[in-house]
C-alpha positions in Angstrom: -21.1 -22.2 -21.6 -24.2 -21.6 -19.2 -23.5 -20.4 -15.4 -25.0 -23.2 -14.0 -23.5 -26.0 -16.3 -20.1 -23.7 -15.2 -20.8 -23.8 -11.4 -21.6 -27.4 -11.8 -18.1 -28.2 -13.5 -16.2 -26.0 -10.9 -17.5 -28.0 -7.7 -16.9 -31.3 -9.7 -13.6 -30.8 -10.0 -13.2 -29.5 -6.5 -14.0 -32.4 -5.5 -11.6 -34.4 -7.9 -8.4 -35.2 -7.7 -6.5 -32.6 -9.3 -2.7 -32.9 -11.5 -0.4 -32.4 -8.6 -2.1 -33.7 -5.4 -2.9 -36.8 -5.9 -5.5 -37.1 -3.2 -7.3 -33.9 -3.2 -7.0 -32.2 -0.2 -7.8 -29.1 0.4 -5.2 -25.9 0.8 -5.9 -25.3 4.3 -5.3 -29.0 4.9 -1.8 -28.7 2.7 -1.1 -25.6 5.3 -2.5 -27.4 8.4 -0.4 -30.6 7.9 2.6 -29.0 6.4 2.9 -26.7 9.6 1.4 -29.0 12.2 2.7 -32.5 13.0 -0.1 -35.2 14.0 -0.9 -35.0 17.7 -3.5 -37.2 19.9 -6.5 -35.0 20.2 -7.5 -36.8 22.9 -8.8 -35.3 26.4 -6.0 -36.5 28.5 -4.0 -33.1 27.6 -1.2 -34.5 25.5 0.0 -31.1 25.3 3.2 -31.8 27.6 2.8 -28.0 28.8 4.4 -27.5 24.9 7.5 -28.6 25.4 9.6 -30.9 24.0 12.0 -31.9 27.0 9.3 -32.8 29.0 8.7 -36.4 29.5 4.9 -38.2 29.3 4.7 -38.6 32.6 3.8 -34.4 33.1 0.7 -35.1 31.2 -2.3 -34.3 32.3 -3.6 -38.0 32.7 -0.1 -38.0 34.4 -0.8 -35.0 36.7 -4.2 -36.6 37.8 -2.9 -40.1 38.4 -0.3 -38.6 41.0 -3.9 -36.9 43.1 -5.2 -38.7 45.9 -8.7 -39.8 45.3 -10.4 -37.8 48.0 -13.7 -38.7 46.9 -16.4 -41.1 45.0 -16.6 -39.9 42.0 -19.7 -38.2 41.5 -20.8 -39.3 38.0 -20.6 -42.8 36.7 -18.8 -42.3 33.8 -15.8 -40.8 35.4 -15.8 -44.0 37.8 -16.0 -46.2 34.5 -14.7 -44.5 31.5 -12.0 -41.8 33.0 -11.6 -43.2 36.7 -11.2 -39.8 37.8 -12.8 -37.7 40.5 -13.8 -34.0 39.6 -11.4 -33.2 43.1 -8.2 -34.6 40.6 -9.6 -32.2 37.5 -9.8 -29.6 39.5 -6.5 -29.8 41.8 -4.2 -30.3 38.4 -6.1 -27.1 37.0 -5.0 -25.2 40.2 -1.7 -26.6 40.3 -1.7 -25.4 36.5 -2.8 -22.3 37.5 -0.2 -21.7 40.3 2.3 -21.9 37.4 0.9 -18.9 35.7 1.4 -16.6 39.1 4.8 -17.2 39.3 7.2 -14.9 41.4 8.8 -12.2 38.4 12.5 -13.1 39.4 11.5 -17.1 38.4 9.7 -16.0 35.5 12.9 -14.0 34.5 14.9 -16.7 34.6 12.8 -19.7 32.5 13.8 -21.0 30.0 11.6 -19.9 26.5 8.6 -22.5 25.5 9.1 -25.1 22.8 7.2 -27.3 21.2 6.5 -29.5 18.1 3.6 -27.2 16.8 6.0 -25.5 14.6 3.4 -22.6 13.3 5.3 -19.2 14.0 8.2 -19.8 11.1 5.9 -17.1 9.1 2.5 -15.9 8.7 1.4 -16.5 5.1 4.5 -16.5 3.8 4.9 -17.8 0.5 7.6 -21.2 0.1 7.9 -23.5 -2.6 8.7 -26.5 -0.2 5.2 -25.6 1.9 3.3 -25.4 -1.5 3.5 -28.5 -3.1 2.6 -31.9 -3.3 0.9 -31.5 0.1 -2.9 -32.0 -0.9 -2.8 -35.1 1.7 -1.5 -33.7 5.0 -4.9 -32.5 6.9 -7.0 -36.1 6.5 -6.0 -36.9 10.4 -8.3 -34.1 11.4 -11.4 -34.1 8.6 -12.5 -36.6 6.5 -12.5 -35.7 2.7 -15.7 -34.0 1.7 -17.9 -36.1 -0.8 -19.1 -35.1 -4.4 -22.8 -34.8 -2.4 -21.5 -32.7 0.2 -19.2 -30.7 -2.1 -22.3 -29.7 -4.0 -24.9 -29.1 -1.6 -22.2 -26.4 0.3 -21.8 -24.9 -3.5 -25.5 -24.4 -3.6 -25.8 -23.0 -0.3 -23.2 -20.8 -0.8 -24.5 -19.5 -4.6 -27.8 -18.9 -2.4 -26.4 -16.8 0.2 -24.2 -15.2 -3.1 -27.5 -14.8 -5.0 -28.2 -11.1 -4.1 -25.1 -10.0 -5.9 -26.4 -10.7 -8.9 -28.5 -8.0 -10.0 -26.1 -6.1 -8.1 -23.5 -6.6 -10.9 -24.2 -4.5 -14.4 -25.0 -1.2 -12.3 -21.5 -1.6 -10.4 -19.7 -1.8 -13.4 -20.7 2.2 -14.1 -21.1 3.8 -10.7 -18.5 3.8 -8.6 -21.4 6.0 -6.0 -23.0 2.5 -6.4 -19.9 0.2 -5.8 -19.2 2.1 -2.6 -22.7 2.8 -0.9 -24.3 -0.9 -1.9 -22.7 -3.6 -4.1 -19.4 -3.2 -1.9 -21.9 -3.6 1.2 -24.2 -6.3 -0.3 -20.6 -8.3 -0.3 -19.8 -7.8 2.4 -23.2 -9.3 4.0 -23.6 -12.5 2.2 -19.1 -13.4 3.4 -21.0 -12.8 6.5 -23.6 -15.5 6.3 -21.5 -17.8 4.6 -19.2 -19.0 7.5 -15.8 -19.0 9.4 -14.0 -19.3 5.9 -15.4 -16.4 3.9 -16.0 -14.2 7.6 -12.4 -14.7 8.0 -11.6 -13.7 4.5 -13.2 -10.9 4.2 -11.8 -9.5 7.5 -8.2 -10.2 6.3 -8.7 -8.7 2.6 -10.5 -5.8 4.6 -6.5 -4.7 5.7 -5.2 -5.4 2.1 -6.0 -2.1 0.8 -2.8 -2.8 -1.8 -4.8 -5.5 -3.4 -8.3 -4.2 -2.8 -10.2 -1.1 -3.5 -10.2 1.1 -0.3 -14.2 1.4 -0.9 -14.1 -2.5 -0.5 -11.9 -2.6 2.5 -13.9 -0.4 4.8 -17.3 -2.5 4.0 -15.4 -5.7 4.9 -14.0 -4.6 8.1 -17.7 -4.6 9.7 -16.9 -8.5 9.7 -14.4 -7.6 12.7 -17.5 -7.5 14.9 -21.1 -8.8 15.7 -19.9 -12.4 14.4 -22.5 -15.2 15.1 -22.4 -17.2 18.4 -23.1 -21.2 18.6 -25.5 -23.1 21.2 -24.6 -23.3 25.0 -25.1 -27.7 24.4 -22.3 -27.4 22.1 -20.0 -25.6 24.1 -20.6 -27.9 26.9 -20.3 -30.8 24.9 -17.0 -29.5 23.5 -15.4 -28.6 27.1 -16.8 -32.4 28.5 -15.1 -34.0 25.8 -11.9 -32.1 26.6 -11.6 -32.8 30.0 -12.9 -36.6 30.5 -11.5 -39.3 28.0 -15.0 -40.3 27.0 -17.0 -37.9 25.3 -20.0 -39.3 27.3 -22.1 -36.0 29.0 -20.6 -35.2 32.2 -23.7 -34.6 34.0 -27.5 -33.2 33.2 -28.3 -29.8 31.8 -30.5 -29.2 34.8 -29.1 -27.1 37.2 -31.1 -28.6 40.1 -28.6 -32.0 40.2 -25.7 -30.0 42.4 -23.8 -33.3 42.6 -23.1 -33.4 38.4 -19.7 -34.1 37.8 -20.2 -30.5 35.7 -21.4 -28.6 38.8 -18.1 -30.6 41.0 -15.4 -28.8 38.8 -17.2 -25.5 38.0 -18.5 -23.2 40.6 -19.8 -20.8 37.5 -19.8 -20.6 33.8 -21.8 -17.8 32.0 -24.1 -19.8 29.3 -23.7 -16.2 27.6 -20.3 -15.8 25.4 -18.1 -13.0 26.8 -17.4 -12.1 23.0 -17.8 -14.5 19.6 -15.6 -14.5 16.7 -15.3 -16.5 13.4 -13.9 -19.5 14.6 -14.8 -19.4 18.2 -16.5 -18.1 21.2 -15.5 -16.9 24.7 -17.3 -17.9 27.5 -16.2 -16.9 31.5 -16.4 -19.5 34.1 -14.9 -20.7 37.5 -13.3 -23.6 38.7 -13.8 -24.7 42.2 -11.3 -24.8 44.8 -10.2 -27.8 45.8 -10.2 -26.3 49.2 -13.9 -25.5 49.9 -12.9 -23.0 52.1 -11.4 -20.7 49.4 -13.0 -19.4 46.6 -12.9 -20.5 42.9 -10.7 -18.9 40.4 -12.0 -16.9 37.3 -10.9 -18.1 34.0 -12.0 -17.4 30.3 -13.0 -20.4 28.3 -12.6 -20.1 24.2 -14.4 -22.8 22.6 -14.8 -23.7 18.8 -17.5 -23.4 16.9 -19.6 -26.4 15.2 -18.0 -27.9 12.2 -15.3 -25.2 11.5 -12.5 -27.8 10.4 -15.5 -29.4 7.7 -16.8 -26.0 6.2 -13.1 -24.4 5.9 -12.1 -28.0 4.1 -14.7 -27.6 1.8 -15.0 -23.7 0.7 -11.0 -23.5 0.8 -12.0 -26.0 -1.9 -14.6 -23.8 -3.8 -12.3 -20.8 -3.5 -9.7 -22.1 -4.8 -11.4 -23.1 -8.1 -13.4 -20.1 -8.4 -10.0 -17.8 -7.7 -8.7 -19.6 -10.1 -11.0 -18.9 -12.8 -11.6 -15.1 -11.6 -7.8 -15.1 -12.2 -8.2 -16.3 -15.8 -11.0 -14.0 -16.6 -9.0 -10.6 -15.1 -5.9 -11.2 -17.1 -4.5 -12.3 -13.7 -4.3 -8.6 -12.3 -6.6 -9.4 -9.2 -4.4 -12.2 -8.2 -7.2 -14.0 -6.1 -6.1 -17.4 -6.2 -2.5 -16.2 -4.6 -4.7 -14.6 -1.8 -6.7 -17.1 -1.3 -3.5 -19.3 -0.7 -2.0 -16.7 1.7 -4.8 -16.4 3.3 -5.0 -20.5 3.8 -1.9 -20.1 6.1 -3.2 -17.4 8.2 -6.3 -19.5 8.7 -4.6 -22.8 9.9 -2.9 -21.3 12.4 -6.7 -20.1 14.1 -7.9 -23.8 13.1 -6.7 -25.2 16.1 -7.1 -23.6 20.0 -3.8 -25.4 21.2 -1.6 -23.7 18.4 -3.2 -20.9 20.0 -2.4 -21.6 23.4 1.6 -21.6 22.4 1.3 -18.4 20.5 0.5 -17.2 24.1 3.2 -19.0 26.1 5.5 -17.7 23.4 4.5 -14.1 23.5 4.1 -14.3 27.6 7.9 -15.6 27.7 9.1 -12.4 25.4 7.4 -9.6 27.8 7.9 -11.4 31.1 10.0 -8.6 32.7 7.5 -5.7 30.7 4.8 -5.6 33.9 2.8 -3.3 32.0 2.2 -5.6 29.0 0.2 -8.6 29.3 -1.1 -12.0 27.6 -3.5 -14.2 28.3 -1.5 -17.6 30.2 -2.5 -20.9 28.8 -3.8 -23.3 31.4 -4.9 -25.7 29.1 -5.5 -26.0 25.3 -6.9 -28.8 23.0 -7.3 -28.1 19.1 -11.2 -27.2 20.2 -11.2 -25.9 23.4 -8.6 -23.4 25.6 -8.7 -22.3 29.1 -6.9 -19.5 30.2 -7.1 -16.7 32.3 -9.3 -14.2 32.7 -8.0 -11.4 31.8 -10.2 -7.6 32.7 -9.8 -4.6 31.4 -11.3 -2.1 29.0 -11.5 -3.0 25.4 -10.4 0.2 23.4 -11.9 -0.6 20.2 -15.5 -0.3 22.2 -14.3 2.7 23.8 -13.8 4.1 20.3 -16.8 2.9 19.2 -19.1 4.2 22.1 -17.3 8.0 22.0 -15.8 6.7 25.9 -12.2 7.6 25.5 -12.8 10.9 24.7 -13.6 10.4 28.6 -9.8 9.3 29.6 -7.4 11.1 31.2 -4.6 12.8 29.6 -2.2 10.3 31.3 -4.1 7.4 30.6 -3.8 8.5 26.8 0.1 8.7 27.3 -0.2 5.1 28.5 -1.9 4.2 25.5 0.0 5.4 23.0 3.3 5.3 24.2 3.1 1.4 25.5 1.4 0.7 22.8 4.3 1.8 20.3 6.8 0.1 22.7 5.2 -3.7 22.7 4.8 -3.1 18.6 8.9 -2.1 18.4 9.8 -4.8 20.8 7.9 -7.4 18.5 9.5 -5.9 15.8 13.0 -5.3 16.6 13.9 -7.7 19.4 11.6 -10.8 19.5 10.6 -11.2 15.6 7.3 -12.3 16.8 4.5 -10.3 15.9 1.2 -10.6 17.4 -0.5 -10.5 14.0 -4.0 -9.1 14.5 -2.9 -6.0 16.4 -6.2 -3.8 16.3 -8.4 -1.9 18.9 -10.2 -4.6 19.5 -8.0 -7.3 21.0 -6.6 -4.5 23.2 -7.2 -3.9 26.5 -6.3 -1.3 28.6 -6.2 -1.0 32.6 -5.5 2.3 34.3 -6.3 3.0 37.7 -4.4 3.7 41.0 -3.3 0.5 41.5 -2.8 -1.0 38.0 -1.6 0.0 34.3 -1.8 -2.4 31.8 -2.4 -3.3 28.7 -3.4 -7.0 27.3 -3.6 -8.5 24.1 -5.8 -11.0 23.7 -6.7 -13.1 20.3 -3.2 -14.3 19.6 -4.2 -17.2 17.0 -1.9 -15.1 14.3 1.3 -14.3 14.8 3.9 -13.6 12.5 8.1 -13.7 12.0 10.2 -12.4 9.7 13.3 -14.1 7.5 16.5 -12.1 7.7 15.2 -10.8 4.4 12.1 -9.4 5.6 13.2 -8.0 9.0 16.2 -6.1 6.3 13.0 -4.9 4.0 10.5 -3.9 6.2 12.7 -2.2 8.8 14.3 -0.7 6.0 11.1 0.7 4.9 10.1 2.4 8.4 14.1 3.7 8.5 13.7 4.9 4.9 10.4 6.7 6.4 12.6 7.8 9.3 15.3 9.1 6.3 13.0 10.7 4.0 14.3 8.6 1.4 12.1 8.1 -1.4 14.1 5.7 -3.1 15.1 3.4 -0.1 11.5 3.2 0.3 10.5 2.2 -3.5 13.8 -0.6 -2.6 12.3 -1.8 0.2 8.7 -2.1 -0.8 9.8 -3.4 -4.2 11.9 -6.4 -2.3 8.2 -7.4 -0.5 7.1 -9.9 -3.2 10.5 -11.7 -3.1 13.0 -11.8 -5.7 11.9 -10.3 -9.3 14.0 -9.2 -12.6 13.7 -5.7 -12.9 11.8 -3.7 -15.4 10.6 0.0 -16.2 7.9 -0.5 -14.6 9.8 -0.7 -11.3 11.6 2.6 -12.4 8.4 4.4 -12.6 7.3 3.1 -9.4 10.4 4.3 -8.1 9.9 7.9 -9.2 6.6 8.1 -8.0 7.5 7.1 -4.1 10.3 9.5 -4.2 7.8 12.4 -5.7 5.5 11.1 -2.9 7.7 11.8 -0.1 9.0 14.8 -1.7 5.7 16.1 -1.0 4.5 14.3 2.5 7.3 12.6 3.7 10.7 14.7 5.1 11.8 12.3 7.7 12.7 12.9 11.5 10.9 15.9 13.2 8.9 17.1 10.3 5.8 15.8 11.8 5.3 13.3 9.1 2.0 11.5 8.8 2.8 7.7 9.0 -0.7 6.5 7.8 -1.1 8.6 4.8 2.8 8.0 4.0 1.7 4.3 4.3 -1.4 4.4 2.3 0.1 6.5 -0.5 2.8 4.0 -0.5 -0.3 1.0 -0.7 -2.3 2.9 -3.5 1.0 3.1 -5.8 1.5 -0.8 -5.2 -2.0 -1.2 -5.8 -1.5 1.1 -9.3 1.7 -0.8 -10.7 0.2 -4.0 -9.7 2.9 -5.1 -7.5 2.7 -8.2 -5.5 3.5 -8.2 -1.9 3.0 -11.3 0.7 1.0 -11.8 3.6 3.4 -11.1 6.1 4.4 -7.5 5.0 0.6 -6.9 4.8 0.1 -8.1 9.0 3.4 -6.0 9.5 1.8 -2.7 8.0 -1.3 -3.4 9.2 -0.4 -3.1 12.6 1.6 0.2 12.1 -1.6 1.4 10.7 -3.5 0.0 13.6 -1.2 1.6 16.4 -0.9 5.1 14.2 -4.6 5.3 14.0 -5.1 4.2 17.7 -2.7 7.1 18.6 -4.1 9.9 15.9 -7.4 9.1 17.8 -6.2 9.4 21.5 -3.8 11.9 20.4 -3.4 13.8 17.6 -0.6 15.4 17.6 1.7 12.9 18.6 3.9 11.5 15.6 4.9 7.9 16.0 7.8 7.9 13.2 9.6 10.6 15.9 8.6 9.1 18.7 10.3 5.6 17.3 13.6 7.5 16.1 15.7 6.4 19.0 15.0 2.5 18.7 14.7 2.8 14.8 17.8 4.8 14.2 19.9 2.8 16.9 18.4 -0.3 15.0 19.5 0.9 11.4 23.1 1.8 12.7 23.4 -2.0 14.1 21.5 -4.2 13.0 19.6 -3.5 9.3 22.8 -4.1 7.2 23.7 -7.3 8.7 20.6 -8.9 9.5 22.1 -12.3 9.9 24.8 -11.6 12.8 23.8 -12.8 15.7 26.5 -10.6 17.8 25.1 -7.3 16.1 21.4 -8.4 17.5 23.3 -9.1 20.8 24.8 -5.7 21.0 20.9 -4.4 19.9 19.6 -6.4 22.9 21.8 -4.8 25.0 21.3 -1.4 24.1 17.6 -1.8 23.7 17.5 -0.4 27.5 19.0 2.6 26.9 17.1 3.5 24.0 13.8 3.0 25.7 14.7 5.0 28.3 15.7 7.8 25.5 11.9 7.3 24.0 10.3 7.4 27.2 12.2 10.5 28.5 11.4 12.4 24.9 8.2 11.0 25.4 7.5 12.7 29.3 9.0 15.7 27.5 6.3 15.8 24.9 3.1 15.5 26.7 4.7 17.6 29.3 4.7 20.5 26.6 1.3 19.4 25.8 -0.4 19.7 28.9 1.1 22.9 29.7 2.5 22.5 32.4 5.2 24.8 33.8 8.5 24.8 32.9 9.9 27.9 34.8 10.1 25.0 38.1 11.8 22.7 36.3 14.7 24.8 34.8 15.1 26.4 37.8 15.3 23.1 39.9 18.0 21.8 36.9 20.4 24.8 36.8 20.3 24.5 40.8 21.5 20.9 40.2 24.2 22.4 37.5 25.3 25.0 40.0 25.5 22.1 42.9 27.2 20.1 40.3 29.8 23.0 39.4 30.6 23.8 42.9 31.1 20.3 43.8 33.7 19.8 41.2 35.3 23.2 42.0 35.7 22.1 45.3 37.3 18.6 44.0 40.0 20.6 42.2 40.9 22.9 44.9 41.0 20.1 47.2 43.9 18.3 45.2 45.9 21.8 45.1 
């Protein structure tokens, strides 16, 4: 059979209805539906603040109906489609945005968000129940593509795919050449082939255990530089999401003042603060309703043109052509499965208001951690989110641009050792991880008056089962251990229940020879990263499978040991751990399921921060060189205060 009369047959019966989904829906769709109950997208915010105890009446059409009409309104069709006046827009949006500068004691006491978006059970993970018979679930949001419009994306994308062709035969021979231009050439044309394949190729970029490292670094140029849309259809997208009617609110000439646009926004930049696959950032400010005050800053994400159409239709191509890659590799490469993990990380970025709970979520876990911050949701739809604005310095540019060689020493302490705090606290208390944990959705604020450091990006997130939380923990306290076989346990119990074999045996002997070597545990200054790839490259070798969730999970240890190797190089994140890790293993990792244990964790969770961050002071301490002689003098003049103190106690009672 012919290529073309091949390619042909694969997009017809992408389009088809296929043997167990009766409609032929696309994955993404399955994912989207499966994980996201039906809800208005409508402009009236039918978020309910995503909660479920809320009643309607604290929605936003709610919230505007309970403002005065102060004024005309200054646009016809908010007199005849919405009725409302830009001075109700923008008081609800300040009232909203009160809520998000609540006093610390209040915000210690709330109660933690829920909602009906249920989208943070796992990241990728793989289920039977979420996996079939769910080819109909995503037809309230996008229409099912037609056979015309199934192949004319097929020819675009074998277009854009074309220049890998005579790439191929010399790639098959030269591994010089797979590394320093086919690897490359790929990574281009995922580029320039939309939010699905960008998206793609930025996740299989961190799955060096199914990948070839070579591949991997090429892809993870996706992570910047991605394309931006028009400033009409960001406009268009934000009038629709605050007005009912998706009638322009207003002229695009900035000479009418009196536009409804111009009544609620004092500024917004036409230039995106930062673009990425599936949507673009754009800063603006909403007036005051009191003119007398100024506006307030906030960041508006908005979606990019037909993102839910061209992810329905190439989830559909990939799926087909994984599965034939699949059949023509023996089944080693295992595409198709990562295609279908991949789906479930992608749904969850689909839609901005999933999004905007992810945040509420994450705020709620590190309201009493003042120098850890999120984004707060002010209002979310599934194309647009407002938030707010949150400054600081991105330290993936730093590290780009050669700045934070430029830092201070104590801003580099802040860096690394907050940053190793948030990713434990995700781990080991709130089993919620922000899932795209790398230099680049971190910023960092150090100055006088202010030390933070704020994640942005927070459309993946990921928890853990019992089961996981048991493996992967056990694999960073193996680590800890210098337990070779503990390790080949753990990382062997990532794909989910399997029978045995010799192959597992050899794999087994292998880790344990690998830490041997690299790995001694505890104060023996063991490399984490080059633990953790050794560990990737023998998966990689004995073809074991692992899911999407373990991949996010060691993908950001990677992230924060690389952040803090560059920053720092001699501080060791495995010792600097040890106190929450081992504290962790004694309680909790052999009864992952008792609620008391995790309890008594909480609770002692404290205490072993303050042991970190007091072996921490003590380390950089030693590495700036400062003097000691001071400080042992100043603590036996405490001990001999101490002594004489108690001496006198005793001689008192005689």
């Amino acid at each position: 059979m012919n290529l073309p009369l091949l390619l042909f047959l694969l997009v017809a019966s992408a389009s088809l209805p296929s043997a167990s989904a009766s409609n032929a829906r696309t994955f993404v769709k399955q994912t989207l539906q499966s994980t996201i109950p039906t809800i208005e997208s409508t402009a009236a915010f039918k978020d309910s603040q995503h909660r479920k105890d809320q009643t309607p009446t604290t929605t936003f059409q709610a919230e505007l109906k309970s403002q005065p009409k102060s004024q005309t309104p200054t646009h016809k069709d908010w007199a005849t489609n919405s009725n409302n006046t830009p001075s109700q827009i923008t008081s609800v949006l300040h009232k909203r945005i009160k809520k998000t500068k609540q006093p610390s004691l209040f915000s210690l006491l709330s109660r933690r968000p829920r909602s009906d978006l249920q989208v943070v059970s796992g990241h990728g993970r793989e289920e039977e129940e979420n996996t079939q018979n769910t080819s109909d679930k995503f037809s309230a949001y996008v229409a099912p593509p037609s056979f015309t419009e199934m192949l004319f994306r097929f020819l675009q994308l074998l277009l854009t795919f074309s220049p890998l062709i005579p790439l191929v035969p010399p790639s098959l021979f030269s591994s010089t050449f797979r590394s320093y231009v086919f690897y490359p050439v790929v990574s281009w044309c995922l580029g320039w082939c939309g939010p699905a394949f960008t998206k793609w190729g930025q996740w299989a970029s961190t799955r060096s255990d199914m990948f070839p490292s070579a591949l991997c670094y090429s892809l993870s140029t996706l992570h910047a530089n991605a394309p931006s849309h028009s400033w009409s259809h960001t406009k268009k997208l934000v009038t629709e999401g605050l007005l009912e009617s998706p009638a322009d609110c207003g002229s695009n000439d900035s000479r009418k003042p009196n536009s409804c646009w111009d009544s609620v926004f004092e500024e917004f930049d036409k230039a995106p603060v930062a673009s990425g696959s599936i949507a673009q950032v754009h800063r603006a400010v909403i007036r005051n309703p009191d003119p007398t005050r100024e506006g307030t800053t906030v960041a508006i994400k908005v979606r990019h043109p037909m993102v839910a159409e061209l992810i329905d239709r190439d989830f559909r191509i990939m799926r087909k052509v994984g599965s034939v890659v699949d059949k023509l590799s023996g089944g080693w490469l295992n595409v198709r499965a990562s295609i279908e993990q991949f789906s479930h990380t992608m749904a969850e970025q689909a839609r901005l208001d999933v999004e905007g709970y992810h945040l509420s979520l994450l705020n709620h876990n590190f309201r009493a951690v003042p120098m850890v911050a999120f984004p707060r949701t002010i209002y979310a739809t599934q194309s647009i989110i407002i938030e707010t604005f949150e400054t600081g310095d991105v330290i993936g540019d730093m590290f780009r641009s050669g700045e934070s060689v430029t830092l201070s020493d104590h801003a580099k302490e802040f860096i690394v050792t907050e940053g190793e705090s948030l990713y434990l606290k995700m781990l080991l208390v709130d089993n919620l991880m922000h899932a795209d944990l790398h230099p680049g959705n971190i910023l960092v604020t150090f100055d006088d008056t202010k030390k933070q450091l704020t994640l942005v990006d927070a459309g993946m997130v990921a928890s853990l089962t019992p089961e996981e939380s048991l493996n992967f923990i056990g694999l960073l306290s193996a680590l800890g251990a210098g337990d070779g076989r503990k390790a080949a346990e753990a990382v062997l119990g990532f794909g989910g229940p399997r029978e045995p074999s010799e192959d597992d045996e050899l794999f087994t002997e292998e880790i344990i020879e690998l830490f041997s070597r690299i790995c001694k545990g505890y104060g023996n200054e063991v490399d984490v990263g080059a633990v953790l790839r050794g560990v990737l490259s023998l998966v990689q070798k004995h073809k074991i499978r692992i899911s999407a969730n373990y991949a996010t999970l060691v993908v950001n240890v990677l992230c924060i040991e690389s952040m803090a190797k560059k920053l720092v190089p001699t501080y060791n994140v495995l010792d600097a751990a040890m106190p929450l890790l081992a504290a962790y293993r004694r309680i909790c990792v052999y009864h992952p399921k008792s609620k008391l244990r995790k309890a008594v964790f909480k609770a002692w969770m404290p205490f072993a921060k303050l042991i970190k961050g007091r072996n921490d002071r003590r380390f950089f301490r030693k590495l700036r060189g400062e003097d000691n002689g001071k400080r042992r003098l100043k603590n036996a003049v405490k001990l001999i205060a101490v002594g004489a103190l108690a001496v006198g106690a005793i001689a008192s009672l005689k």
